[in-house]
C-alpha positions as a Python dict, from the first residue, in 0.01 Angstrom:
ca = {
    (1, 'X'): (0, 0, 0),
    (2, 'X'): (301, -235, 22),
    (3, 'X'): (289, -293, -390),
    (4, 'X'): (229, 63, -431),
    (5, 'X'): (569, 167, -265),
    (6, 'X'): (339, 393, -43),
    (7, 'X'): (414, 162, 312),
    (8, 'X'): (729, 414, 397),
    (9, 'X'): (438, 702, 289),
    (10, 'X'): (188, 581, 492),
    (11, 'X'): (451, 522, 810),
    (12, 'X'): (548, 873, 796),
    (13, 'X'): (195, 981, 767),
    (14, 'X'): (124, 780, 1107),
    (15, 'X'): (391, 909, 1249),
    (16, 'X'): (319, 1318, 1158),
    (17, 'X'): (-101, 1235, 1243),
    (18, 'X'): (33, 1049, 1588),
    (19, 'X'): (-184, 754, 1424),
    (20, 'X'): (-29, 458, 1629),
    (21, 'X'): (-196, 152, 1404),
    (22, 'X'): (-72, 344, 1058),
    (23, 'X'): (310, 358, 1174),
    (24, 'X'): (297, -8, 1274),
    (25, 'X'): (132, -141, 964),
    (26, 'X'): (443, 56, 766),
    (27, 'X'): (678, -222, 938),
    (28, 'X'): (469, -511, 960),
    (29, 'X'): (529, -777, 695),
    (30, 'X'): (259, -953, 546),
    (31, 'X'): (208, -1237, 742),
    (32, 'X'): (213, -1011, 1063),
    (33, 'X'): (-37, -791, 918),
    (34, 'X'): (-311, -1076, 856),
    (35, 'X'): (-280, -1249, 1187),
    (36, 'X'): (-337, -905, 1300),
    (37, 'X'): (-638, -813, 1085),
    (38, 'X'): (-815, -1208, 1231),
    (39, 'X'): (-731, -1053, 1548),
    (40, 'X'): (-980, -771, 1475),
    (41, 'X'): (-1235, -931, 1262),
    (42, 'X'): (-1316, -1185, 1608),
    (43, 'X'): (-1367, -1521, 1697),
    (44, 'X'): (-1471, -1691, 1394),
    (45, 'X'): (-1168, -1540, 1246),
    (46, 'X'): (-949, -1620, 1479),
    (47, 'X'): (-1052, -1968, 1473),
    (48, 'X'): (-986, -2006, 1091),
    (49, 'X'): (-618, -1877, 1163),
    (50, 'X'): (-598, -2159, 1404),
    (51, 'X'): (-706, -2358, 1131),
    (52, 'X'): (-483, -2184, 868),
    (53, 'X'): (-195, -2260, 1131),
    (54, 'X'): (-263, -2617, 1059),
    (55, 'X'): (-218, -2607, 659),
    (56, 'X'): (181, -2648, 641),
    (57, 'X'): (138, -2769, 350),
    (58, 'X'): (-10, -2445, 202),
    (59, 'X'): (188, -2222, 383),
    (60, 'X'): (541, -2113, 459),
    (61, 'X'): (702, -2109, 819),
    (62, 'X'): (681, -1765, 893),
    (63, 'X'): (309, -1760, 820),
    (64, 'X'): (282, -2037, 1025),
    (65, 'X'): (421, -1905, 1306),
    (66, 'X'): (210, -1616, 1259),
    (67, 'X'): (-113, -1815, 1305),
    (68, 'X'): (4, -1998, 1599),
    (69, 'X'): (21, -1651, 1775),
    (70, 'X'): (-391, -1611, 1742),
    (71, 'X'): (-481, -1658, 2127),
    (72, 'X'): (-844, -1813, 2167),
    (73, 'X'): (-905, -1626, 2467),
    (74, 'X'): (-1183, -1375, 2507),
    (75, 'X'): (-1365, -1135, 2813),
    (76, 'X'): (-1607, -1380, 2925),
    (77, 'X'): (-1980, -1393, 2996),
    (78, 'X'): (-2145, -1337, 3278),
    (79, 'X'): (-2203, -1636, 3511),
    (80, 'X'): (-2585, -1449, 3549),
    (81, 'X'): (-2627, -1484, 3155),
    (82, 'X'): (-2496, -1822, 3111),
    (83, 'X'): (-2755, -1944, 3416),
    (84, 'X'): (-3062, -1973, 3190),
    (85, 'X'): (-2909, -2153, 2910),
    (86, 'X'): (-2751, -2411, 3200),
    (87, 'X'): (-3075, -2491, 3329),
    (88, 'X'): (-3249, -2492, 3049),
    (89, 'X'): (-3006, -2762, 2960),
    (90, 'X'): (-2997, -2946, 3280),
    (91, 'X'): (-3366, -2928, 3287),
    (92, 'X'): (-3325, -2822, 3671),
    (93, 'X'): (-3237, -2572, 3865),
    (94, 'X'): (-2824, -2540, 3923),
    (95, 'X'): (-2855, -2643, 4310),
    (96, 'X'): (-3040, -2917, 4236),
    (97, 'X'): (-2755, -3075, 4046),
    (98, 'X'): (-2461, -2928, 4217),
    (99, 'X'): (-2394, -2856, 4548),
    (100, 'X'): (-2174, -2570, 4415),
    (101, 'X'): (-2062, -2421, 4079),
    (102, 'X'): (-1777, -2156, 4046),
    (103, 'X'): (-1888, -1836, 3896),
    (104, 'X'): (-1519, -1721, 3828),
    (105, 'X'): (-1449, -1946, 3467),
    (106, 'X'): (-1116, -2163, 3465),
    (107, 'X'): (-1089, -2029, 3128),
    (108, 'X'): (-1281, -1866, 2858),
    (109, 'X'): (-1295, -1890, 2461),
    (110, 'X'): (-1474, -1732, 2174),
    (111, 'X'): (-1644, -2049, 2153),
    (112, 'X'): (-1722, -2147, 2517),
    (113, 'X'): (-1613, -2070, 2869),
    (114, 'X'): (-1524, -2328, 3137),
    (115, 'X'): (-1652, -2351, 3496),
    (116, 'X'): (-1553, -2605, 3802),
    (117, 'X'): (-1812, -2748, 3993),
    (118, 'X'): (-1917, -3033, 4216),
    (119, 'X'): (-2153, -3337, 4269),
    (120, 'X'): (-2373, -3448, 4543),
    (121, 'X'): (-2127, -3698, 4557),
    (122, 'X'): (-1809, -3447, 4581),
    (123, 'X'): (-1686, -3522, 4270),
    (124, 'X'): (-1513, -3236, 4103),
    (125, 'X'): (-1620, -3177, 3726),
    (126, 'X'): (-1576, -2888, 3457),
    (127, 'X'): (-1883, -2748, 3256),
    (128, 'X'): (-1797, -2650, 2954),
    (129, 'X'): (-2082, -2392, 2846),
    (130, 'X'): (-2160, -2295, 2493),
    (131, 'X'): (-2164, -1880, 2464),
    (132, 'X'): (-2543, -1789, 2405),
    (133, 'X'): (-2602, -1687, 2062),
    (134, 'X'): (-2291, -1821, 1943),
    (135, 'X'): (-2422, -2035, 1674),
    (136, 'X'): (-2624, -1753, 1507),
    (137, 'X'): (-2302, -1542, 1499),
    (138, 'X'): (-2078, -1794, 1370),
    (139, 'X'): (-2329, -1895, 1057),
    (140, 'X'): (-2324, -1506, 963),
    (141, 'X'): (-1941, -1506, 926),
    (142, 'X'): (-1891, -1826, 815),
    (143, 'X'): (-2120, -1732, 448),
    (144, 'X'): (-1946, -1419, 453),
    (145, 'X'): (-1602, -1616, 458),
    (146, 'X'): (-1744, -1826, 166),
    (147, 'X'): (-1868, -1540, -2),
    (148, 'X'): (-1492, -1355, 37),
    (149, 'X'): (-1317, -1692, -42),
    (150, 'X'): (-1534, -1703, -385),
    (151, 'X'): (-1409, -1350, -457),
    (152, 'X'): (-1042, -1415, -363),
    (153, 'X'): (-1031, -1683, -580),
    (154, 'X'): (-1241, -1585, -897),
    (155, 'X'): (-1056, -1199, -871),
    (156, 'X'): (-694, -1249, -736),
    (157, 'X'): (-492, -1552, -919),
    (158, 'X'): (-187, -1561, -694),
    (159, 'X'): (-449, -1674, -426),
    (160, 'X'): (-633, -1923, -660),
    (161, 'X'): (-349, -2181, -543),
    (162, 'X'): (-434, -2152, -217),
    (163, 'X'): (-780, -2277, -284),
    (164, 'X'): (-952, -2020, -8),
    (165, 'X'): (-1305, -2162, -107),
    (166, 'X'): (-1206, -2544, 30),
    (167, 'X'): (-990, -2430, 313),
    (168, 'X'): (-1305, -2203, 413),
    (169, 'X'): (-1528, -2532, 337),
    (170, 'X'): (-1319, -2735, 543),
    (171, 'X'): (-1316, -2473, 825),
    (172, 'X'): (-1708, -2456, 834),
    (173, 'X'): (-1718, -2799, 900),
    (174, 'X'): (-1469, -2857, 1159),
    (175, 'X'): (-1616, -2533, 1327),
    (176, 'X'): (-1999, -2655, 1309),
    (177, 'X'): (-1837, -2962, 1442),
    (178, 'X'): (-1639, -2734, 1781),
    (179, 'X'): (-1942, -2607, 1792),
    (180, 'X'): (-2182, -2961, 1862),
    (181, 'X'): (-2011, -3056, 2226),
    (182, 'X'): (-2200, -3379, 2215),
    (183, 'X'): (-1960, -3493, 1868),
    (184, 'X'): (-1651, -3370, 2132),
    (185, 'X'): (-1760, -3573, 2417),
    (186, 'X'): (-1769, -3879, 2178),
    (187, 'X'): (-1426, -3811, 2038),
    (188, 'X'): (-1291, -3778, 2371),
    (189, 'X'): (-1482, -4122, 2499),
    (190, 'X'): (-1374, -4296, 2253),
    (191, 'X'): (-1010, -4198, 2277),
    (192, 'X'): (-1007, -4273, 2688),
    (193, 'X'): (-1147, -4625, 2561),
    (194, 'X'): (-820, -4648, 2368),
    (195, 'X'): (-646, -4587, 2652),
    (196, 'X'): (-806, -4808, 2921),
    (197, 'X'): (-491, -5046, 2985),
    (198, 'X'): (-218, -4768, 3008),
    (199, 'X'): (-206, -4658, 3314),
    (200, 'X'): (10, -4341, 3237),
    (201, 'X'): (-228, -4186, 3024),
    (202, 'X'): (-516, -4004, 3169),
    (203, 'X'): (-839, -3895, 2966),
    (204, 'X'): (-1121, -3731, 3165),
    (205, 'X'): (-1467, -3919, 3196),
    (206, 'X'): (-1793, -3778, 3028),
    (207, 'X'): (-2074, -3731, 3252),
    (208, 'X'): (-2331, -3807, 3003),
    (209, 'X'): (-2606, -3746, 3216),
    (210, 'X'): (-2569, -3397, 3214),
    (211, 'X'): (-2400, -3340, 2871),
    (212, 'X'): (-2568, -3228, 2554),
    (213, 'X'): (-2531, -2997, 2210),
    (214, 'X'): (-2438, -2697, 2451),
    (215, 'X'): (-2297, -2838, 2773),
    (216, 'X'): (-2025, -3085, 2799),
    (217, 'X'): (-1981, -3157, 3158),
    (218, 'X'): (-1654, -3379, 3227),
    (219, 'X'): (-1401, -3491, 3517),
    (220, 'X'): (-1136, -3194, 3668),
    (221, 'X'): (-787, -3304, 3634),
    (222, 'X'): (-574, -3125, 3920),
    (223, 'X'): (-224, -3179, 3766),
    (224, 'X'): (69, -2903, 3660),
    (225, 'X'): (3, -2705, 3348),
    (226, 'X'): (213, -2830, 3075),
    (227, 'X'): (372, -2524, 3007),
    (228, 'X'): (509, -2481, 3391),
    (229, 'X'): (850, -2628, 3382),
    (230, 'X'): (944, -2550, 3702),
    (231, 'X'): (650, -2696, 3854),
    (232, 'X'): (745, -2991, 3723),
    (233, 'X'): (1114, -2947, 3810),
    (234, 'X'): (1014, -2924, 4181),
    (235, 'X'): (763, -3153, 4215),
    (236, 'X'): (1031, -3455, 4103),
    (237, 'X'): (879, -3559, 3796),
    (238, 'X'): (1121, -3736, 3534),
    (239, 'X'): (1115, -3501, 3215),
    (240, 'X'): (1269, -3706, 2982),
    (241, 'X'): (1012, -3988, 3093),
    (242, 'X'): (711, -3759, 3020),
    (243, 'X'): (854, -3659, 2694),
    (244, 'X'): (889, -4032, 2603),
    (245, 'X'): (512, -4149, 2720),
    (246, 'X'): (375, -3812, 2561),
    (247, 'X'): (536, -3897, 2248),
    (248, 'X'): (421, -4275, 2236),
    (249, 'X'): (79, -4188, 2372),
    (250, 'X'): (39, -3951, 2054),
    (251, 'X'): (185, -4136, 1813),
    (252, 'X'): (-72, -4481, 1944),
    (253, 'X'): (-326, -4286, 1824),
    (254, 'X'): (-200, -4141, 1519),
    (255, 'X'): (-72, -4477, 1398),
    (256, 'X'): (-278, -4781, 1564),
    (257, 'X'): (-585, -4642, 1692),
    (258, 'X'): (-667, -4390, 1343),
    (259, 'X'): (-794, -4090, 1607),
    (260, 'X'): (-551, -3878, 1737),
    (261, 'X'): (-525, -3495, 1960),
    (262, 'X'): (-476, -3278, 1640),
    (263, 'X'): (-325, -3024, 1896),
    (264, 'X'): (-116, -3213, 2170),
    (265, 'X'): (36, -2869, 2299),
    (266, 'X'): (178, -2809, 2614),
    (267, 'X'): (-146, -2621, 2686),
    (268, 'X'): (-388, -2921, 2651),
    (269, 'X'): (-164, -3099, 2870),
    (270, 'X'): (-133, -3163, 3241),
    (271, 'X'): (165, -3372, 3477),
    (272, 'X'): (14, -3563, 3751),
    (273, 'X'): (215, -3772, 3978),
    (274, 'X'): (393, -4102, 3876),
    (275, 'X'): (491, -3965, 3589),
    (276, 'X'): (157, -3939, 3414),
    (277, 'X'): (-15, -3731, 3208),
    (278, 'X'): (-341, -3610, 3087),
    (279, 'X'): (-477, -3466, 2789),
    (280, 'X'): (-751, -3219, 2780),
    (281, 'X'): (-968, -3010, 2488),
    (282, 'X'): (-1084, -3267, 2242),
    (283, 'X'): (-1219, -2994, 2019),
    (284, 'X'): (-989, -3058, 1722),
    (285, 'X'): (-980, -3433, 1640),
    (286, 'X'): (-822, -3588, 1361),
    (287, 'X'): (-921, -3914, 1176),
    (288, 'X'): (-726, -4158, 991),
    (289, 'X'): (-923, -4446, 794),
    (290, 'X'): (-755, -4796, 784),
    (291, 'X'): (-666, -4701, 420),
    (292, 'X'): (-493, -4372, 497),
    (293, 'X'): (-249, -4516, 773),
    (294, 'X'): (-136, -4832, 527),
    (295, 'X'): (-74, -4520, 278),
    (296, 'X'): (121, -4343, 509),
    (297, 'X'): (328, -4678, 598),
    (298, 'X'): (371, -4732, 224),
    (299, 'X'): (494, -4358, 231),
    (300, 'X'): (739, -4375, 552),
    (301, 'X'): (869, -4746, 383),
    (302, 'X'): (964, -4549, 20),
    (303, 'X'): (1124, -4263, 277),
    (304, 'X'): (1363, -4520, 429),
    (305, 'X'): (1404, -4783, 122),
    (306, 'X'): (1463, -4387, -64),
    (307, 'X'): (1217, -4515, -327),
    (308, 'X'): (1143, -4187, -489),
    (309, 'X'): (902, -4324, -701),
    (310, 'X'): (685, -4458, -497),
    (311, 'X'): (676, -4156, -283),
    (312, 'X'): (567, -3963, -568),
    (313, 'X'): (309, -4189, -621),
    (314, 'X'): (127, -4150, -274),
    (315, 'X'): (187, -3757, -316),
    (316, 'X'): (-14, -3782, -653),
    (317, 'X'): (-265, -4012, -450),
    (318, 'X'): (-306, -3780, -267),
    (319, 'X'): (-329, -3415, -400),
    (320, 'X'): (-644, -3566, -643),
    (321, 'X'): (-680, -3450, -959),
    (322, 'X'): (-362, -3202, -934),
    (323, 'X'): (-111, -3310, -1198),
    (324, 'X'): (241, -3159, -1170),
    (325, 'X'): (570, -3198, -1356),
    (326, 'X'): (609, -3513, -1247),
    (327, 'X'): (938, -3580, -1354),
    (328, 'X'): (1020, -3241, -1129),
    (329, 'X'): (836, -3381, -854),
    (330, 'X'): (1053, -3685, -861),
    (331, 'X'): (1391, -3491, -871),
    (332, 'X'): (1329, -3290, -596),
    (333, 'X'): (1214, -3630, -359),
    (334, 'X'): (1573, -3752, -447),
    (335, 'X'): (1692, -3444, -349),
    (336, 'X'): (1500, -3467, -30),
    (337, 'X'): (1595, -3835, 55),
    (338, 'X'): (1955, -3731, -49),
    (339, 'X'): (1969, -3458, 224),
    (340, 'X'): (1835, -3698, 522),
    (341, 'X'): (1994, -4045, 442),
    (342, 'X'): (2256, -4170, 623),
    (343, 'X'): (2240, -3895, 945),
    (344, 'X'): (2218, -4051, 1241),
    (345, 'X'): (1866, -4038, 1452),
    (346, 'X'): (2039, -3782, 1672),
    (347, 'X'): (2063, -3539, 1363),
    (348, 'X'): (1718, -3577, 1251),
    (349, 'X'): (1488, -3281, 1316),
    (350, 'X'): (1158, -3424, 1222),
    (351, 'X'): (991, -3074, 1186),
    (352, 'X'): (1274, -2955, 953),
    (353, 'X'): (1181, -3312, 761),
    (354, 'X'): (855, -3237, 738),
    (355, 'X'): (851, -2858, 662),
    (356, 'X'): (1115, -2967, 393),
    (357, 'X'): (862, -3203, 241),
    (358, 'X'): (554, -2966, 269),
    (359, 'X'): (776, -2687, 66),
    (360, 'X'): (820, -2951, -196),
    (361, 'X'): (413, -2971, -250),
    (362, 'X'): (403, -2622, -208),
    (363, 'X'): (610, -2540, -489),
    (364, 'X'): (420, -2792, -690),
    (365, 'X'): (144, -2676, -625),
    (366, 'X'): (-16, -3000, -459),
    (367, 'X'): (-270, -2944, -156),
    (368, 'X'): (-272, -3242, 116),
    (369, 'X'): (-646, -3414, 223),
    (370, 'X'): (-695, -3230, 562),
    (371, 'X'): (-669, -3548, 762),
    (372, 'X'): (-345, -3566, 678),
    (373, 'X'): (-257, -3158, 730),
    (374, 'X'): (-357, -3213, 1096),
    (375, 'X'): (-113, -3561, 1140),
    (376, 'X'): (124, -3324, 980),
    (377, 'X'): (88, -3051, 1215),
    (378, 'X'): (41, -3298, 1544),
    (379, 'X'): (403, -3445, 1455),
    (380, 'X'): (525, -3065, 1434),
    (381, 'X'): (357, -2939, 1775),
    (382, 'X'): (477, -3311, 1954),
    (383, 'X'): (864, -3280, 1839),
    (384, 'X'): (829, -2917, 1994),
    (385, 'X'): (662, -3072, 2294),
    (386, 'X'): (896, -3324, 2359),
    (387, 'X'): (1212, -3117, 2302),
    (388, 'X'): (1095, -2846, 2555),
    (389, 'X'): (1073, -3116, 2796),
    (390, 'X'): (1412, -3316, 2691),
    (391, 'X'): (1647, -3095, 2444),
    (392, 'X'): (1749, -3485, 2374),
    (393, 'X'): (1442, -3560, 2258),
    (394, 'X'): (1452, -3831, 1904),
    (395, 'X'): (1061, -3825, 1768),
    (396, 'X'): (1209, -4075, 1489),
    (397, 'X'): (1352, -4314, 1729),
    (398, 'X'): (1020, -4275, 1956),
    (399, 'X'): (879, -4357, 1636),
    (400, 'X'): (1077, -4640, 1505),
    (401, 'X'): (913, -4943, 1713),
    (402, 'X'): (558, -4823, 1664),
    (403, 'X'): (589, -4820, 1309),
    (404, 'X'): (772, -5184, 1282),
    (405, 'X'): (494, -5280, 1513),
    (406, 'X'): (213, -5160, 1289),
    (407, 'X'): (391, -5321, 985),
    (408, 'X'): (475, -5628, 1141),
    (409, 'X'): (106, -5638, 1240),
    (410, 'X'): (-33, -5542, 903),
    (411, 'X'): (212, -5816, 652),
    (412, 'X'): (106, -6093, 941),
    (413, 'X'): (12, -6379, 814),
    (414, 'X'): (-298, -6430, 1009),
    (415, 'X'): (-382, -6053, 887),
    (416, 'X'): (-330, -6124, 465),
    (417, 'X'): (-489, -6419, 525),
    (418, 'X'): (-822, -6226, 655),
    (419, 'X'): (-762, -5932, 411),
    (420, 'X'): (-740, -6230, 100),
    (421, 'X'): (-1118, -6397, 265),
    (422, 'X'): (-1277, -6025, 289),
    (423, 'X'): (-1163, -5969, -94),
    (424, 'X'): (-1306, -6324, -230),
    (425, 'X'): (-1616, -6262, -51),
    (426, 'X'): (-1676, -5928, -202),
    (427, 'X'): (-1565, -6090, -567),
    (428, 'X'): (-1775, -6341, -554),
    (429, 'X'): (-2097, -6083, -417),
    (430, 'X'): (-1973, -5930, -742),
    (431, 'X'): (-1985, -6220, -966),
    (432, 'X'): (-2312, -6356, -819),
    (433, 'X'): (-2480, -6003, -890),
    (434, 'X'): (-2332, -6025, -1255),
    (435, 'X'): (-2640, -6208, -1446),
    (436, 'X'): (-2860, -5994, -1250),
    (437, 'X'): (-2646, -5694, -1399),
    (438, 'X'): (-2618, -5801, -1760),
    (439, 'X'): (-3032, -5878, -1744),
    (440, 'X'): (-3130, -5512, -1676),
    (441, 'X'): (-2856, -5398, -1958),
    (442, 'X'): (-3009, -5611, -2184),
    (443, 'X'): (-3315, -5476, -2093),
    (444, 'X'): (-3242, -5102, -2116),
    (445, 'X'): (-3074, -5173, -2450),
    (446, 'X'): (-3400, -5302, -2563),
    (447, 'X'): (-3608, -5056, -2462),
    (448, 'X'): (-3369, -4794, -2657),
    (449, 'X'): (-3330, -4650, -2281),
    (450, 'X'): (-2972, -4678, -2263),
    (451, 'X'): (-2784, -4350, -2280),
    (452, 'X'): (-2424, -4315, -2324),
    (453, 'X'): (-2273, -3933, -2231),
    (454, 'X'): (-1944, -3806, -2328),
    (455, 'X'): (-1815, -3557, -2134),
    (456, 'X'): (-1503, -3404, -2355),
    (457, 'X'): (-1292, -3134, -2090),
    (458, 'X'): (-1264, -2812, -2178),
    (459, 'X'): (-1545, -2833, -2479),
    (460, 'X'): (-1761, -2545, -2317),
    (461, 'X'): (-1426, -2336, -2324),
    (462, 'X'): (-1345, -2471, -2698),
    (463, 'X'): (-1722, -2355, -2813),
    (464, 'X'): (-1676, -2010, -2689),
    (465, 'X'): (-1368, -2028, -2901),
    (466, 'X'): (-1515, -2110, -3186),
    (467, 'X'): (-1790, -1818, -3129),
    (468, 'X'): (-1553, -1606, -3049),
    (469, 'X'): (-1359, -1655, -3405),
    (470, 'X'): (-1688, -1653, -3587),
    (471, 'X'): (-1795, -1318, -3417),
    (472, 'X'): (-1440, -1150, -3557),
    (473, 'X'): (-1471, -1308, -3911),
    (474, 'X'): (-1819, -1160, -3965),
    (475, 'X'): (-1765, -798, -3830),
    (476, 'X'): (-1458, -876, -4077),
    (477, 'X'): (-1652, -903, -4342),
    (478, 'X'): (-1937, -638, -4252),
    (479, 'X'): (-1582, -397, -4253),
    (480, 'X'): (-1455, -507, -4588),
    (481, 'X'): (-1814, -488, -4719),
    (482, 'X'): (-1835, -130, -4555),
    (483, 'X'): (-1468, -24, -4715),
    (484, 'X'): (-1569, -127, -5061),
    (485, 'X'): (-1873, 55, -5051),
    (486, 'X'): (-1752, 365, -4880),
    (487, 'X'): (-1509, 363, -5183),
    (488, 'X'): (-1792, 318, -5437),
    (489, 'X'): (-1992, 596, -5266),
    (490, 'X'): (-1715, 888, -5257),
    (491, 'X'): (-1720, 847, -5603),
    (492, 'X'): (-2103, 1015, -5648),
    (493, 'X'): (-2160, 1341, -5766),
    (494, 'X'): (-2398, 1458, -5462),
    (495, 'X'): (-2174, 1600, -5217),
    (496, 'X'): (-2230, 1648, -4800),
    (497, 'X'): (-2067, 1925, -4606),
    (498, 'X'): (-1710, 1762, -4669),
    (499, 'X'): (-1765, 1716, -5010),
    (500, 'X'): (-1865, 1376, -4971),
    (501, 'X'): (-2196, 1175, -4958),
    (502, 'X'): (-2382, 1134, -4659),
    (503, 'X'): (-2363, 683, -4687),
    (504, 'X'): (-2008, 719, -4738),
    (505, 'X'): (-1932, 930, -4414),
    (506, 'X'): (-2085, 693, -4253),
    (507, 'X'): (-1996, 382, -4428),
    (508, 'X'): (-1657, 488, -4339),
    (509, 'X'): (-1738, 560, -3957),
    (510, 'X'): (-1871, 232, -3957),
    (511, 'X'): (-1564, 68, -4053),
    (512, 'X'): (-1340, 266, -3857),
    (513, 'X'): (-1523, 131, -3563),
    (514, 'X'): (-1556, -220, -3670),
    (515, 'X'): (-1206, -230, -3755),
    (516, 'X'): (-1110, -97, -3388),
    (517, 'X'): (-1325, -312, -3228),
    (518, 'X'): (-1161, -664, -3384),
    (519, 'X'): (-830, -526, -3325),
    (520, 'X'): (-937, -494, -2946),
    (521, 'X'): (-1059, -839, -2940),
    (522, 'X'): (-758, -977, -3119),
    (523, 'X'): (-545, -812, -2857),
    (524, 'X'): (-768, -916, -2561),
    (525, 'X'): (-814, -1258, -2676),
    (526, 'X'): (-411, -1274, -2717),
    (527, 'X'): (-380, -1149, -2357),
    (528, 'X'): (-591, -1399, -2229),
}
């Protein structure tokens, strides 16, 4: 309606019919319009624009901001329906393994609603239950996503760049994966291992007795909300302290430990006395290999040494098989390092940095992995985090000694030394398997069972070509043969009803048509 010029049309025809949703989709831009429409669709769609809300790199602010509006939260279930599936997990009866459960849920999502409860041994806990049916709902939508992603993509090209069918295919998994609270419970385990010696950071335990595909029962933290401020104001907590242990807790496990909270907002957050705090709602986890965090040092090093060059070089790494201008993409990092060198850590906004460098890809048309999308988007939501605590807050000076840290650890000596014995060992595995190698190519050669393919790009596309052009030249012909024998047949004495012969009326149709139809291809063929 918008590209039509009909929006101003179809507000005034909202407004004459009293049709509420028509006069507000008149004045509701774009972005607006499509967080609205996930609204409607459900939960599965509203958890792939809380996915979508984590691709800065494919999408502008505004958008952005958009998808952070989707709330999660949904009327929940019935306690009563949710009681078989419990037990059935539990493989008791509810009062034989609590000595009470809450009916009333904590909270509730489209993927699962929490309840508090308690142990024989008074022990607190929060089950979080798995909506019945779920799973069966979720598969529907997610092949109808795929199958609306294929069409996007094949039918509308200014969407092609956004690559709908891999965001969908990365959504799938990392909902199949929300989905599986057993893969949750081990993300979360393994990140309270990682914390065992700091005593300001709190993870809750897994009860793994009574946890499974459907049920993830865990320890209740009774702390303040992260988003009540004045709860913490009056209960004497230091803010700028929690900002400061947030932000190093975060960035330990973004940039030493390789598994980080992909969504450390105030929300999955609670204060608890001393100055502590816990995180909650490992459902979106990100990973980062060994490889990928000595990339992103080699990155953050070419950022302060303002080696263009070599950031280019990890952004090409990076984005695959996606080749840009590169000179371009090498004038607008200079650009980039031009605008931030030389301010003082006080000036530097680290999400204006980073949505700054995401426009850069954007308008190159480069897509980040999605490992590194989510440490994108954790830095983003942490700098907001931190300054609502402290409007003071410096990420980059929180960061500073955690990254000379990891690359002080990393160039050890003790460390290249290791790396140097790991890469002889695997050359000489190489080198000892190379007789063994040669032997079977000698053999295959022998046995005339070696096969070399050549894959040249493009050649299917070249071949149609090449039909294409042979298709034209012989209608061509069949025309010029039908022209010069439509002329040779006017010329015979037995006349139709237009004075002509009946082989030359239609020798001449003929070629009218043929003619028409390789002008149509020319001109089709040109457009294309």
């Amino acid at each position: 309606m918008r590209r039509l010029g009909l929006a101003g049309a179809l507000e005034q025809a909202g407004r004459l019919l009293h049709w509420k949703a028509a006069m507000e989709a008149g004045r509701m831009e774009t972005p607006e319009r499509i967080r609205c429409a996930l609204e409607e669709l459900g939960p599965a769609f509203i958890k792939l624009g809380q996915v979508l809300a984590t691709r800065v790199d494919l999408f502008p602010p505004d958008w952005i901001a958009e998808f952070e509006r989707l709330q999660d939260a949904v009327p929940a279930v019935p306690f009563e329906e949710l009681r078989p599936q419990l037990e059935e997990d539990l493989g008791a009866s509810l009062d034989a393994v609590f000595v009470k459960v809450r009916t009333e849920p904590l909270a509730a999502g489209s993927i699962a609603q929490v309840h508090r409860a308690w142990t024989p041994r008074g022990e607190a806990v929060v089950l979080k239950v798995r909506r019945p049916g779920i799973r069966k709902v979720v598969e529907a939508d997610l092949r109808l996503l795929a199958r609306l992603a294929e069409m996007a993509e094949r039918r509308i090209p200014e969407l092609a760049r956004y690559r709908p069918r891999e965001v969908v295919r990365q959504f799938a998994a990392s909902l199949r994966r929300e989905l599986d609270f057993v893969t949750e419970a081990h993300q979360q385990e393994l990140i309270r291992q990682n914390f065992a010696d700091d005593p300001h950071v709190v993870i809750p335990r897994i009860y793994w007795e009574w946890t499974c595909e459907r049920l993830n029962v865990q320890e209740y933290v009774q702390g303040i909300p992260g988003k009540d401020l004045n709860a913490v104001e009056k209960a004497g907590l230091d803010r700028k302290v929690l900002a400061r242990r947030g932000a190093q807790a975060v960035l330990k496990m973004i940039l030493v430990d390789g598994l980080f909270h992909a969504d450390p907002h105030p929300g999955n957050l609670f204060y608890l006395p001393g100055n502590r705090l816990a995180f909650i709602d490992f459902g979106m986890v990100g990973r980062l290999s060994e490889n990928r965090r000595a990339e992103m040092v080699r990155l953050l090093y070419g950022l302060v040494a303002r080696r263009a060059d070599q950031v280019v070089e990890a952004m090409l790494h990076w984005s695959g098989d996606d080749l840009p201008d590169e000179e371009g993409l090498i004038l607008e990092v200079e650009l980039f390092l031009d605008r931030y060198h030389g301010l003082p850590l006080q000036q530097l906004n680290m999400t204006a940095m980073i949505l700054d460098f995401t426009a850069i890809l954007r308008e190159h048309g480069l897509i980040l992995p999605p490992d590194l999308t989510l440490l994108f988007k954790a830095f983003i939501t942490l700098d907001g985090f931190g300054r609502q605590l402290d409007p003071d807050f410096d990420i980059v000076g929180e960061s500073l000694p955690i990254l000379e840290r990891v690359m002080a650890e990393r160039y050890a000596p003790g460390r290249l030394l290791k790396q140097g014995w790991t890469t002889l060992a695997d050359l000489a595995e190489v080198l000892g398997g190379l007789p063994r190698d040669l032997r079977r190519l000698l053999r295959l050669t022998r046995r005339g069972a070696l096969q070399l393919h050549v894959d040249v790009t493009r050649l299917d596309h070249f071949g149609h070509q090449i039909d294409r052009a042979a298709s034209r030249l012989t209608i061509g012909l069949i025309t010029a043969a039908l022209i010069v024998g439509t002329a040779i047949a006017t010329t015979s004495t037995e006349g139709g009803p237009l004075g002509t012969s009946l082989f030359a009326v239609l020798g001449f149709v003929a070629a009218v048509l043929g003619g028409l139809w390789v002008l149509v291809s020319v001109w089709r063929s040109r457009k294309e």
